[in-house]
C-alpha positions as CSV (number, residue, x, y, z in Angstrom):
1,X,129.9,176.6,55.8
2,X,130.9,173.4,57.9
3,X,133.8,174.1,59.5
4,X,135.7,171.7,61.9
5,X,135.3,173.1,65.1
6,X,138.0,175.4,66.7
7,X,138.9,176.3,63.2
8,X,138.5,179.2,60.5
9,X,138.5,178.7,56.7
10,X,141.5,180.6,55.1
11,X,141.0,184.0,53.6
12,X,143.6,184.6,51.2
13,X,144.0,182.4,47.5
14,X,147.3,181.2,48.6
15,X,146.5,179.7,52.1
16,X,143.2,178.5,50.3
17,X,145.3,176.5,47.6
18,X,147.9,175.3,50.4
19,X,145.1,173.7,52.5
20,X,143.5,172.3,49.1
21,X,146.3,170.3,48.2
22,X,147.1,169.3,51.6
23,X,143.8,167.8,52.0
24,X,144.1,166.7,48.6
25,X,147.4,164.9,49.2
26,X,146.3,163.5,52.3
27,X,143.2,161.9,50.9
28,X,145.7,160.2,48.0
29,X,147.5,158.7,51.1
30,X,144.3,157.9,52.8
31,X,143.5,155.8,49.5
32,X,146.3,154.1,49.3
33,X,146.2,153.1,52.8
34,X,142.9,151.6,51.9
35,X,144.8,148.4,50.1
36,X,148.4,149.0,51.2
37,X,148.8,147.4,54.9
38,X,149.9,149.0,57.5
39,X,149.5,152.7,55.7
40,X,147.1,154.7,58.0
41,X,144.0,155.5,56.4
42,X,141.8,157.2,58.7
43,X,144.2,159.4,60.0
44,X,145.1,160.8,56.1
45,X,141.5,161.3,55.8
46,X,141.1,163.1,59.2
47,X,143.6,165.2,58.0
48,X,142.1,165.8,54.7
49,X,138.8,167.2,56.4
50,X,140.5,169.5,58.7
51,X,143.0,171.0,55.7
52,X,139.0,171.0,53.6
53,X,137.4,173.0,56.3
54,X,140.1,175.8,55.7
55,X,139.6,175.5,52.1
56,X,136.9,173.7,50.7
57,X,133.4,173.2,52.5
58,X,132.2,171.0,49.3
59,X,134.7,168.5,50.1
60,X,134.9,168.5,54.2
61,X,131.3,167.5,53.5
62,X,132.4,164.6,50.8
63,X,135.2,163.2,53.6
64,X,132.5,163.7,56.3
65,X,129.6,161.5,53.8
66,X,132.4,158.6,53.0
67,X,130.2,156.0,54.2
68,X,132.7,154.0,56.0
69,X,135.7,156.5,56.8
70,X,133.3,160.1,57.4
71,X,131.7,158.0,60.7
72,X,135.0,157.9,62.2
73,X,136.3,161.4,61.1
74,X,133.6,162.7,62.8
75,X,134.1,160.4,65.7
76,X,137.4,161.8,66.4
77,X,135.9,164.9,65.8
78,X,133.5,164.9,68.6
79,X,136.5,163.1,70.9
80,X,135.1,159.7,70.7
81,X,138.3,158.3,69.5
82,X,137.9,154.4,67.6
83,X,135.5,152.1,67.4
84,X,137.2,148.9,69.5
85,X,136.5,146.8,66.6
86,X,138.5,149.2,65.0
87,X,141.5,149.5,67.4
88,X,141.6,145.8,67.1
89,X,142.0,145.5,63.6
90,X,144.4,148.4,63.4
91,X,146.9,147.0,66.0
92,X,146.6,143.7,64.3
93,X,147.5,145.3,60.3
94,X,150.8,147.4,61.9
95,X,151.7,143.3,63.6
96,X,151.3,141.6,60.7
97,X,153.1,144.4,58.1
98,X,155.7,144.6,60.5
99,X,156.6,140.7,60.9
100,X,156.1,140.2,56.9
101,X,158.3,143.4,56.9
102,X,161.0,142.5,59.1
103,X,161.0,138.3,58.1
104,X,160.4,138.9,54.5
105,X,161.6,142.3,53.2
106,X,164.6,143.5,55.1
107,X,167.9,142.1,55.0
108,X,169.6,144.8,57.3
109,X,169.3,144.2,60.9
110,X,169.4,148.4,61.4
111,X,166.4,149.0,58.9
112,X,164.3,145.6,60.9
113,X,165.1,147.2,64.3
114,X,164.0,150.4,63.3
115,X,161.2,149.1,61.7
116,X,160.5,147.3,64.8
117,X,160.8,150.0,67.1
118,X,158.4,152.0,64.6
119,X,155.9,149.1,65.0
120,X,155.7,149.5,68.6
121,X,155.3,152.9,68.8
122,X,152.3,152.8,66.6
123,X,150.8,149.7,68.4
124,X,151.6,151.9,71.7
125,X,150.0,154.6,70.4
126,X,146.9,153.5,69.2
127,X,146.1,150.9,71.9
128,X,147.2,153.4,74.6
129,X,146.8,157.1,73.5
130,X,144.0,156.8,70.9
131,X,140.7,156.8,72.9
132,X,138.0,153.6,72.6
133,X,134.8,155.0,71.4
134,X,132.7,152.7,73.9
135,X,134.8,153.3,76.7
136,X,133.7,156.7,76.1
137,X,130.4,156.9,76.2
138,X,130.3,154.3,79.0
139,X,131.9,157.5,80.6
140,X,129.3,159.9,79.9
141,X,126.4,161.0,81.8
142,X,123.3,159.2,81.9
143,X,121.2,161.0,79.5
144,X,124.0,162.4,77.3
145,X,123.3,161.0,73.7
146,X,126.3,160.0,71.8
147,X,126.4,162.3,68.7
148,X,124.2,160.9,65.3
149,X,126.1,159.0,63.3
150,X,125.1,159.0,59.4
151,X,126.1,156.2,57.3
């Protein structure tokens, strides 16, 4: 059985069928976010594989196999954080949904603020909490392979 590390797969049906449609859910929301700006999609589907290795190894192994999302679930798995490519892009989407949000969408000046504020806690967040995968591994001992990536 796969299981993410530091965690057990549930015993009882009910726990079982709470982690299933918790995963389930998030991977919904990680689809979205696939064509909805500004909706997090990697973070749904790292969800989804930790609620999957409580419930369901078949499908931790499907998120893990997504051949452009299960690199950097396991990424963040191993502590490597994102790709800077991929911090790049990300902090870029939340700008632009924000701006077309707030100059576009909103007509109350409480709801843009908010918005706002939300924006830059997310571009806080992920340019200065999330960790960059090469800075990293530029970190690491010499000789310390970075773990295989598949896909």
């Amino acid at each position: 059985m796969s299981v993410a590390p530091g965690t057990l797969p549930a015993t009882s049906r009910v726990a079982r069928a709470a982690w299933l449609a918790g995963g389930l859910l998030a991977v919904g929301v990680g689809a979205i976010g696939i064509v909805v700006p500004g909706l997090p999609t990697t973070v749904c589907f790292i969800v989804a594989a930790g609620c999957f290795s409580r419930s369901s190894p078949r499908l931790e192994r499907w998120v893990l196999g997504l051949p452009r999302i299960g690199p950097l679930v396991r990424d963040h798995r191993a502590g490597l954080g994102m790709p800077r490519r991929a911090k790049v892009f990300a902090i870029v989407a939340i700008v632009v949904a924000v701006t077309l949000s707030v100059v576009f969408a909103l007509d109350s000046w409480a709801i843009r603020i908010a918005v706002l504020a939300l924006g830059a806690i997310g571009v806080g967040y992920v340019g200065l909490r999330v960790p960059t995968r090469e800075r990293v591994l530029a970190r690491r001992p010499a000789g310390t392979a970075p773990p295989a990536r598949r896909g």
